[in-house]
C-alpha positions as CSV (number, residue, x, y, z in Angstrom):
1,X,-101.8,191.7,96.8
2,X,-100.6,189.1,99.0
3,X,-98.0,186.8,97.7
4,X,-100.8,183.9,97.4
5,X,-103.0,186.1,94.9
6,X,-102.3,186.1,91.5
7,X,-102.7,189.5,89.8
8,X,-101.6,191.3,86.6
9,X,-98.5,192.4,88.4
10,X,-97.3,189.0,89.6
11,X,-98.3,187.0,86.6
12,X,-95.6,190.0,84.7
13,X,-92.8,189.1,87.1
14,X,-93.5,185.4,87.7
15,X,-93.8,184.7,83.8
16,X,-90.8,186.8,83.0
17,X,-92.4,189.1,80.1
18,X,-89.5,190.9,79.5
19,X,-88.3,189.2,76.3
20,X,-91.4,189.0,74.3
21,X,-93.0,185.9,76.4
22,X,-96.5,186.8,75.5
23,X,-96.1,186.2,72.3
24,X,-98.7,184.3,70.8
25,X,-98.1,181.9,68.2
26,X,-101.8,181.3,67.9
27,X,-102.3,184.9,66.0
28,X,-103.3,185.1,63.0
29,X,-100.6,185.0,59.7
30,X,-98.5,187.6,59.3
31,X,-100.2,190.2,57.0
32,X,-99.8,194.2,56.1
33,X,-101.4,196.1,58.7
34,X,-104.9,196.9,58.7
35,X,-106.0,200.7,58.3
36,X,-108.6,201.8,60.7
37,X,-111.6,203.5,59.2
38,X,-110.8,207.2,58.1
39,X,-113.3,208.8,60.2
40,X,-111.9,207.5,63.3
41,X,-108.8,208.7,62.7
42,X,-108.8,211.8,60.7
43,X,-106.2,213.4,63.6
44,X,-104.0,210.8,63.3
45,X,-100.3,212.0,62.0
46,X,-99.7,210.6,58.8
47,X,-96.6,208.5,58.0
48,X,-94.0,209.6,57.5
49,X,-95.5,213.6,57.8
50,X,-93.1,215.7,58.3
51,X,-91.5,216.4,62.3
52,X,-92.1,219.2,64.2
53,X,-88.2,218.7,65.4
54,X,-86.0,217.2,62.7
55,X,-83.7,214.9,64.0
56,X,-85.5,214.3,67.3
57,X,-85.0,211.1,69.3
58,X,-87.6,209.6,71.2
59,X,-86.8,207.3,74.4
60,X,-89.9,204.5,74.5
61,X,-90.1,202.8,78.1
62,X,-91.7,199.2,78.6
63,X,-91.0,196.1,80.2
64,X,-91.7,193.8,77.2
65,X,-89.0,193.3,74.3
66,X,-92.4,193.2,71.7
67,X,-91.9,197.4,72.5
68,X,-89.5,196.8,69.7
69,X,-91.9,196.1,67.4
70,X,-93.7,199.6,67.7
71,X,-90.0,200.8,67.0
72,X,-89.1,199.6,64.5
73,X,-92.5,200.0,62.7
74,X,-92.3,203.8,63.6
75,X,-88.7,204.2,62.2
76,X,-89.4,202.4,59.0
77,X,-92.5,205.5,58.7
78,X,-90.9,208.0,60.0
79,X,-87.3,208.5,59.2
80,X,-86.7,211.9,60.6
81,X,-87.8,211.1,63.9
82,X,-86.6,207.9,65.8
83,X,-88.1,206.0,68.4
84,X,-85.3,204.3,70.9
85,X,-86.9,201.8,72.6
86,X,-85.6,200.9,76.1
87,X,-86.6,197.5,77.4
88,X,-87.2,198.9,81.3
89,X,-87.7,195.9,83.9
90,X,-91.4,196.4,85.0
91,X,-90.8,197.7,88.4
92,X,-88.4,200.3,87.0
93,X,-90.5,201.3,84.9
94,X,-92.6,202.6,87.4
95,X,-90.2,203.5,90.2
96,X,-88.0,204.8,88.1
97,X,-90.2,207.2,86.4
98,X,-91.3,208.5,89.8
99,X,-87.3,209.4,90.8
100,X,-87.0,210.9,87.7
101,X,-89.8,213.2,88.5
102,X,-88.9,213.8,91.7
103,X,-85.3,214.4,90.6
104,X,-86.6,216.6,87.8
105,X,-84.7,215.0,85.0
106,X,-84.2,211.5,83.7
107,X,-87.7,210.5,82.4
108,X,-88.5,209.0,79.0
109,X,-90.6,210.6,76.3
110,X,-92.9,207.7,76.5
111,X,-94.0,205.5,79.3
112,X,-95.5,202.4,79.9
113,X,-97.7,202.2,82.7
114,X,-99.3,199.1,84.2
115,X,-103.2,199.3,85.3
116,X,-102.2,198.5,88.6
117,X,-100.0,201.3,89.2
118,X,-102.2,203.6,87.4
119,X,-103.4,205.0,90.2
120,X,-99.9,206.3,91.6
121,X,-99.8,208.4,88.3
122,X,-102.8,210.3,87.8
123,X,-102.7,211.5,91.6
124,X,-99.6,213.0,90.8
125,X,-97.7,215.9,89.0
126,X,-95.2,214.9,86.2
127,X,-97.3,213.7,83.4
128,X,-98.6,216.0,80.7
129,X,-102.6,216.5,80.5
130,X,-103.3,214.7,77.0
131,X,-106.3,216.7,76.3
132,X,-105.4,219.8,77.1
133,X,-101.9,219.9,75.3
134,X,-102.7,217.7,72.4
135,X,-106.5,217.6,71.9
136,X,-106.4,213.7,73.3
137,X,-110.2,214.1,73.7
138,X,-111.2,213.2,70.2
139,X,-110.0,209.8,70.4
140,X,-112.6,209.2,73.6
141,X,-115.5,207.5,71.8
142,X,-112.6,205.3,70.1
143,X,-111.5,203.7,73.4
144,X,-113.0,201.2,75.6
145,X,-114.8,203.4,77.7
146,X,-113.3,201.8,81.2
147,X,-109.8,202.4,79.8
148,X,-110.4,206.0,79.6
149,X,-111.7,206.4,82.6
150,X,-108.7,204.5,84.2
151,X,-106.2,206.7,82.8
152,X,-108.0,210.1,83.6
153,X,-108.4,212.1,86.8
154,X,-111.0,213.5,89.3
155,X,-110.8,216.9,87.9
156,X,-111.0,215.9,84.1
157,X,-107.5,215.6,83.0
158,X,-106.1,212.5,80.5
159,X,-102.9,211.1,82.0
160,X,-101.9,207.3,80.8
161,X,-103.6,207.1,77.0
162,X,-105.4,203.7,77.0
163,X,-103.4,201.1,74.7
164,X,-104.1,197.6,75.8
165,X,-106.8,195.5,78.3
166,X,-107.5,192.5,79.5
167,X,-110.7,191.0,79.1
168,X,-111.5,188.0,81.0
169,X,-113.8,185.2,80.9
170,X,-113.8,181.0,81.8
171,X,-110.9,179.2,79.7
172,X,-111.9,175.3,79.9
173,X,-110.1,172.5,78.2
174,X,-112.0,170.7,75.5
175,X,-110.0,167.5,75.3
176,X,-110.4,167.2,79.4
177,X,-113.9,167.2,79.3
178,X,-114.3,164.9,76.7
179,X,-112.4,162.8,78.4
180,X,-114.9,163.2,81.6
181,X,-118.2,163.1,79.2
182,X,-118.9,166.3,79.7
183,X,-120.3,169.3,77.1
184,X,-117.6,170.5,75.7
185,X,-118.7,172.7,72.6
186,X,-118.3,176.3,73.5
187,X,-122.4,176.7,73.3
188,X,-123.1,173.9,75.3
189,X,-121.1,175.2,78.3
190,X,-122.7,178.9,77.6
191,X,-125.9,177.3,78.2
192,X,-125.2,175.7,81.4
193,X,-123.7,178.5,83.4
194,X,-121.9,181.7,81.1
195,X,-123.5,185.2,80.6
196,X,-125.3,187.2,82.6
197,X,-128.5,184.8,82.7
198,X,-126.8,182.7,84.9
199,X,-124.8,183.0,88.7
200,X,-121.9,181.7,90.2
201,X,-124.3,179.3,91.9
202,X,-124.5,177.5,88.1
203,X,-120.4,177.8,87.9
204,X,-120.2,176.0,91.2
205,X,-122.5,173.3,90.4
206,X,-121.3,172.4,87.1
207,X,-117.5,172.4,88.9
208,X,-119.0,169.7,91.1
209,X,-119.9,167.6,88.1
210,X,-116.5,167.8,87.0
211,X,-115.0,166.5,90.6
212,X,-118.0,163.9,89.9
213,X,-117.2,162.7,86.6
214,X,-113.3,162.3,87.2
215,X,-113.9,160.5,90.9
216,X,-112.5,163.7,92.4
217,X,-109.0,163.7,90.6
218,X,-110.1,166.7,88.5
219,X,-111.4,170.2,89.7
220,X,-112.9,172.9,87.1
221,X,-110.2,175.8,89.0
222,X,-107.0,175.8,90.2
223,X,-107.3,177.5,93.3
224,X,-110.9,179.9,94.6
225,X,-108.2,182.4,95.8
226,X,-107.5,183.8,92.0
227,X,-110.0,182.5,90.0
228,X,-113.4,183.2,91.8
229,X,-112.3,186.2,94.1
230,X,-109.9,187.5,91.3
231,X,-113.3,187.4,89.2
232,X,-116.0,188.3,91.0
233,X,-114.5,191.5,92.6
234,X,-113.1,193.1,89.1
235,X,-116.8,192.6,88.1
236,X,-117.7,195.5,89.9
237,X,-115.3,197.3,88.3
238,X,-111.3,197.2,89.4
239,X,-110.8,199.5,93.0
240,X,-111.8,199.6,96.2
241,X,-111.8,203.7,96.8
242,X,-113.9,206.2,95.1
243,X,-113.1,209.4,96.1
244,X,-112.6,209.9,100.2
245,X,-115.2,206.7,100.2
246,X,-113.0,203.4,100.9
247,X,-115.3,200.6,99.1
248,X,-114.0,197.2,100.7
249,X,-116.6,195.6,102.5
250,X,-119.2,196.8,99.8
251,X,-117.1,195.1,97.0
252,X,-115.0,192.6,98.9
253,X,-117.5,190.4,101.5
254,X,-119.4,188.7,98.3
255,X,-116.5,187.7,96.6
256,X,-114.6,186.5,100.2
257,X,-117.8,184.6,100.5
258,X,-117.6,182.6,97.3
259,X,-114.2,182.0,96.9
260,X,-114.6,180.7,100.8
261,X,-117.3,178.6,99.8
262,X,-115.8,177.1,96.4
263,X,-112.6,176.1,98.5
264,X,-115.3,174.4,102.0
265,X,-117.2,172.6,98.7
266,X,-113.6,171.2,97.6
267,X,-114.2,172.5,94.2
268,X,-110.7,174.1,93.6
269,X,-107.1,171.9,93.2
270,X,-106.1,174.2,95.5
271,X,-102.8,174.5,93.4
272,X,-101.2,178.2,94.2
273,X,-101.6,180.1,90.7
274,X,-98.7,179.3,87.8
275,X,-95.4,177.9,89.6
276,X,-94.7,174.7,89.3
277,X,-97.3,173.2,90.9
278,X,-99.8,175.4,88.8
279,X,-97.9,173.5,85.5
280,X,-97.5,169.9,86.7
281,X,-101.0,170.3,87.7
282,X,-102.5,171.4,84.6
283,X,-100.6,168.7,83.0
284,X,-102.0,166.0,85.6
285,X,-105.3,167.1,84.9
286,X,-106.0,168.3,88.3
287,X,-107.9,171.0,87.1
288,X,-109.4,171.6,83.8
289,X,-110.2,175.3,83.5
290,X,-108.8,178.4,84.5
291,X,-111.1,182.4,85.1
292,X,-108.8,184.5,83.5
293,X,-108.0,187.6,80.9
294,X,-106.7,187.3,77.1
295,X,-103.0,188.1,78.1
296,X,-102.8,184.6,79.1
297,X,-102.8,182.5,76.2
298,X,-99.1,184.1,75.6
299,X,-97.6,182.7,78.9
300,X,-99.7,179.0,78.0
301,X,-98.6,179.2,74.8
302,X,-95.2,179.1,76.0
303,X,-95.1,177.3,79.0
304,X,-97.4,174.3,77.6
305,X,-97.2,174.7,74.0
306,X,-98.8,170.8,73.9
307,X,-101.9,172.9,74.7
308,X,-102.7,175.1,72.0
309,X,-105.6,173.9,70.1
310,X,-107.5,172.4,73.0
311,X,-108.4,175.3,74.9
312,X,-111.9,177.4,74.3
313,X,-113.4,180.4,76.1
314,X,-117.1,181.2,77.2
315,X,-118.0,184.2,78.9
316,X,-118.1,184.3,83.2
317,X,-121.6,183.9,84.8
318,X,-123.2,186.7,85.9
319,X,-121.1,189.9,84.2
320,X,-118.1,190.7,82.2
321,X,-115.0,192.2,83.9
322,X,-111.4,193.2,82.8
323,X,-108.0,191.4,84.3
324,X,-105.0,193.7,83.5
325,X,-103.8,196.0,80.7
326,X,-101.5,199.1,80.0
327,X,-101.4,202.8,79.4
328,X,-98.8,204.9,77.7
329,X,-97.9,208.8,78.8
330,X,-95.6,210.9,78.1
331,X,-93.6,213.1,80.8
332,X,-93.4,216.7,81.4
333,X,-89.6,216.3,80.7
334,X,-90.1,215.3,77.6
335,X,-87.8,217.9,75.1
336,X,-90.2,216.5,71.7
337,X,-93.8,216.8,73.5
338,X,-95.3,216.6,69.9
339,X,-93.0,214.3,68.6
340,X,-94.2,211.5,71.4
341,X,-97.6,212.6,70.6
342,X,-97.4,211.3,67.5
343,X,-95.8,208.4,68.4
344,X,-98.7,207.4,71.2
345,X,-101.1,208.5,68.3
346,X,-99.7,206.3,65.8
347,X,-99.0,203.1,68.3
348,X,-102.7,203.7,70.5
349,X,-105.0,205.0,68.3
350,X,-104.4,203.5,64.7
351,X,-105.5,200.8,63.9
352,X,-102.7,199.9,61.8
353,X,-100.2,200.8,64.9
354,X,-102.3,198.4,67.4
355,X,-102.8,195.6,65.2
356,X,-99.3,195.4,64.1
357,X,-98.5,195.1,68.3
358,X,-101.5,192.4,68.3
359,X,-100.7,190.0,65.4
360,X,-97.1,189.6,67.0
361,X,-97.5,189.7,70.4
362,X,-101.4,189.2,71.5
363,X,-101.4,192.7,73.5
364,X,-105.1,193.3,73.1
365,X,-106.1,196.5,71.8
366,X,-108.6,199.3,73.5
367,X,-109.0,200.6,70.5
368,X,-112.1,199.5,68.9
369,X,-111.7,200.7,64.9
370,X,-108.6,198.2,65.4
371,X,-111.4,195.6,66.3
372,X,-112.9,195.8,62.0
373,X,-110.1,193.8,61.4
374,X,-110.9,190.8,59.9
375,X,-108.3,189.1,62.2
376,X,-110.9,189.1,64.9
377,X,-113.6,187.3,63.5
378,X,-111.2,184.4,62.3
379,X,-110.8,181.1,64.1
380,X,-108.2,181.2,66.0
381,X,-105.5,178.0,66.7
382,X,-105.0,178.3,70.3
383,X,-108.4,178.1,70.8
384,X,-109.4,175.4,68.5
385,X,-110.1,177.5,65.3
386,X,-112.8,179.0,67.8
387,X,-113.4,182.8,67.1
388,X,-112.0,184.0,70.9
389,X,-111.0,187.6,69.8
390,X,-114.9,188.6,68.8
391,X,-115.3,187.7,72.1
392,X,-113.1,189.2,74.1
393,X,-114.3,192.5,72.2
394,X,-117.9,191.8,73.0
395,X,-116.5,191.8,76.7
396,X,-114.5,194.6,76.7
397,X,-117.4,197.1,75.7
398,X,-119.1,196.1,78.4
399,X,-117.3,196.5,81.5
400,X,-117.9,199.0,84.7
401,X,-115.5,201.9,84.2
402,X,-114.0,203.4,87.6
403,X,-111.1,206.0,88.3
404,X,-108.1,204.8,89.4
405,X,-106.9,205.6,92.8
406,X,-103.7,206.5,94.3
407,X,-103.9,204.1,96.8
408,X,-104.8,201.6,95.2
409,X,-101.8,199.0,95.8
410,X,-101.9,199.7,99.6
411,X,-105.9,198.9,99.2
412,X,-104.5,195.8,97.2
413,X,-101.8,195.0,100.2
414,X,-104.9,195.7,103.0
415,X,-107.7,193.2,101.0
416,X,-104.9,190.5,100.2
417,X,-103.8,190.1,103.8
418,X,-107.5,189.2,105.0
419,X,-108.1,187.1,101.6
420,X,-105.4,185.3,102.8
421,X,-107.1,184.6,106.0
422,X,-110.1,183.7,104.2
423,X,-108.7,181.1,102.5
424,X,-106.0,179.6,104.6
425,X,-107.6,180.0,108.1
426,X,-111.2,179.5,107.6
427,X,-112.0,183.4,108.9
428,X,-115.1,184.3,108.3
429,X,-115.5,186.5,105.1
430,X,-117.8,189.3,106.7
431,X,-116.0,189.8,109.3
432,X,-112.7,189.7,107.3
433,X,-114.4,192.2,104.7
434,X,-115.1,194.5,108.0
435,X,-111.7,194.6,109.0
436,X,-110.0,195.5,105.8
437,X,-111.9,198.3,105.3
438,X,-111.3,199.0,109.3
439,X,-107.3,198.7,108.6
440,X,-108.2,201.1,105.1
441,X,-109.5,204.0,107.2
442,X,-106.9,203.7,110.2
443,X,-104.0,203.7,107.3
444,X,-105.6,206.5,104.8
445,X,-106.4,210.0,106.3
446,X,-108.7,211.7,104.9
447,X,-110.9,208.6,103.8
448,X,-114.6,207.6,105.0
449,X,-117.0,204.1,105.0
C-alpha cells in the first residue's frame, strides 16, 4: 500500500516488532498451559515422543523475539530434537526465503509468513504440500475457516499452516467519552451503531456527536484513510483477485466512497496512522477511537502504557472482518521434514503450544480448541476487566474466507496509489475505483474485469 495507508506490514516495521513489542501486559497471569480437548488433537505428537531423527536441529524463522518462547517450550519437551530459533527481520524473512529457493539451499525448516505475502508463496514451488505429506487435513475443522483458505491453493494443496489472525473491530476510549457525556459502556455503544444490524451510516453519525460534544477538538478516528477504507474493504474478505478475475472496482468504489465522505464530513483528525502525530494526538484527545485488529493492544500497550485500563471494544457496523495474522511452513529443503511437522503441530495446533505464544505475547490464535481456555472468557486489564478475547473469537468465526493471490502486493501498490488520490486530492472514488482496476489489467497478463 501506499506509504499513507497503514497495513499489517507497515504497522510490523513502523512499531519495530522484532524484540517482542507486542507483548501484552494485559494477558492474563502466568499459568501452566491449557490442554486442548483430546479429540481435537488425537494426531498431535506427544511430548517429548520419541524423534524420527535423533539429534536433529531445527532452524525456526520469524521476525518477532516472542519466537523464542515456542523454543524454548519445545526444547524443554523435547530434548532430542532442538528447535533454533532465528530472529529474521520481517522483510528477510520473506525475501530471503525466496533466494534460498531460488538458490536451492539456505532455507529454514520453519517459516513464518506474513498474510500479506501469503500470496507470493502459495503461487510458487518450494514449500511442501501439508496435506499430502503430513496428513495436515485433519486439523481443517480446527482452524478458522478463512485462515485455511488463505494458506491453501487453487488446486487444493496446504502451504502456510494457519497459526495466528487478526480480528478487528471499533476500539473507543471509555474515559474520553465520559469526559464528552457520551455512552460509554460497551452495550450502550453496541446499541447505537455495532453489529451487523446497523451501517456505517450509524458509525458516521455517532462520530459527529463526538466532534459535537467536544466543540470539534475531538474526532471518533484518526484518519478515514486506515480506519474506514482499511475496514470496510477487509469485510468483503482480504484481496482484490480471484482467479484471472481482478476484483477492484467491485470491492474498492464503496469503501473509496466512505472513507471520502467521513474525511468531506470532517469526521477524522486526519492524523497519518501511528508516528508521532498518531501518539501526541491520541494523547491530546484529538481522536478517541481507533477500527482496528487485536494485534494492536501490544504496540498501545507499549507505546502509551497510561492507557491500559481505559480502552473497550464493540464489534464494527455492518460485518466482521480480519486485519493481519501469520502462517508457518516448512521448506522443501528442509533435511528433518517430520521433525518440523511436529514442531508446527505442536506450536499451531495444540492448544497448550498456542496459548503458551498467547498469554506472553497476545499473538491471537486460529486455533479454536485453544479458544476453551478459560483465559478467554476472563476480564481482561487493558480493556477495563471487559471480556475482549470472547469477542474477538466470536469475530473470527465469522469472517469471508478467500485465496490468497500472488499478486496481491502489486494489487495493494495499484489500489493504494488511487486511495491516495481519494483522500488527498478530492478524486472522485468511482472513477478512482475504475482506474485501479484499469492499471490491474494493463500490469497483470492474463487477468479479466
Amino acid at each position: 500500500m501506499n506509504r499513507n495507508t497503514m497495513n499489517r506490514r507497515s504497522f510490523l516495521r513502523m512499531t519495530a516488532l522484532t524484540g517482542g513489542a507486542i507483548a501484552l501486559a494485559a494477558c492474563a497471569p502466568a499459568a501452566a498451559p491449557a490442554a486442548a480437548p483430546a479429540a481435537s488433537e488425537g494426531a498431535a505428537p506427544a511430548a517429548g515422543a520419541a524423534p524420527a531423527a535423533e539429534g536433529a536441529a531445527i532452524v525456526f524463522w520469524w521476525w518477532d523475539d516472542v519466537g523464542k518462547i515456542w523454543a524454548d517450550g519445545w526444547n524443554e519437551r523435547n530434548p532430542d530434537v532442538k528447535v533454533e530459533f532465528v530472529n529474521t527481520p520481517f522483510a528477510d524473512a520473506h525475501d530471503k526465503l525466496l533466494t534460498s529457493f531460488a538458490a536451492g539451499s539456505g532455507a529454514p525448516d520453519v517459516a513464518s509468513i506474513e498474510i500479506d505475502r501469503v500470496g507470493g508463496f502459495t503461487a510458487k514451488g518450494g514449500l511442501l504440500d501439508l496435506k499430502e505429506v503430513f496428513e495436515a487435513g485433519i486439523y481443517e475443522a480446527d482452524m478458522v475457516k478463512y485462515k485455511w483458505t488463505q494458506g491453501s491453493t487453487e488446486d487444493g494443496r496446504l502451504v502456510c499452516f494457519p497459526w495466528d489472525i487478526g480480528p478487528a473491530g471499533v476500539w473507543y476510549r471509555k474515559d474520553y467519552f465520559d469526559e464528552l457525556g457520551l455512552p460509554s459502556e460497551p452495550a450502550d455503544v453496541e446499541a447505537i451503531f455495532s453489529g451487523p444490524d446497523h451501517t456505517w451510516d450509524d458509525f458516521f453519525a455517532f462520530a459527529q456527536q463526538v466532534k459535537d460534544a467536544s466543540g470539534g477538538k475531538t474526532s471518533l478516528f484518526a484518519n478515514a484513510q486506515t480506519d474506514i477504507y482499511g475496514a470496510v474493504y477487509r469485510q468483503q474478505g482480504q484481496g482484490y483477485q480471484e482467479g484471472n478475475k481482478i476484483l477492484i472496482e467491485e470491492k474498492a468504489t464503496r469503501p473509496f466512497q466512505l472513507a471520502a465522505r467521513a474525511r468531506q464530513e470532517e469526521l477524522d483528525a486526519n492524523i497519518p496512522w501511528w508516528g508521532a502525530e498518531w501518539q501526541a494526538g491520541l494523547r491530546d484527545k484529538a481522536f478517541a477511537g481507533m477500527v482496528i485488529a487485536a494485534w494492536m493492544q501490544g504496540g498501545l500497550t507499549r507505546e502509551q502504557p497510561e492507557s491500559v485500563g481505559n480502552w473497550r471494544v464493540v464489534h464494527a457496523p455492518e460485518a466482521n472482518y480480519n486485519w493481519g495474522g501469520s502462517f508457518t511452513a516448512i521448506p522443501a529443503q528442509t533435511k528433518f521434514p517430520e521433525e518440523a511437522w511436529k514442531f508446527v503441530q505442536w506450536s499451531c495446533a495444540t492448544a497448550e503450544g498456542q496459548n503458551m505464544l498467547f498469554k506472553a505475547s497476545g499473538v491471537f490464535p486460529a486455533y479454536k480448541p485453544a479458544w476453551a481456555d478459560p483465559l478467554y472468557d476472563e476480564g481482561v486489564e487493558f480493556f477495563g476487566g471487559q471480556p475482549a478475547y470472547r469477542i474477538w473469537t466470536e469475530i473470527a468465526d465469522n469472517i469471508p474466507a478467500i485465496l490468497s493471490h500472488a499478486n496481491g502486493l502489486q494489487l495493494d501498490d495499484i489500489v493504494g496509489a488511487e486511495l491516495t488520490l481519494v483522500m488527498q486530492e478530492g478524486k472522485d472514488p468511482v472513477q478512482a475505483a475504475l482506474d485501479a482496476e484499469a492499471e490491474a489489467l494493463k500490469r497483470l497478463p492474463n487477468t479479466t474485469g
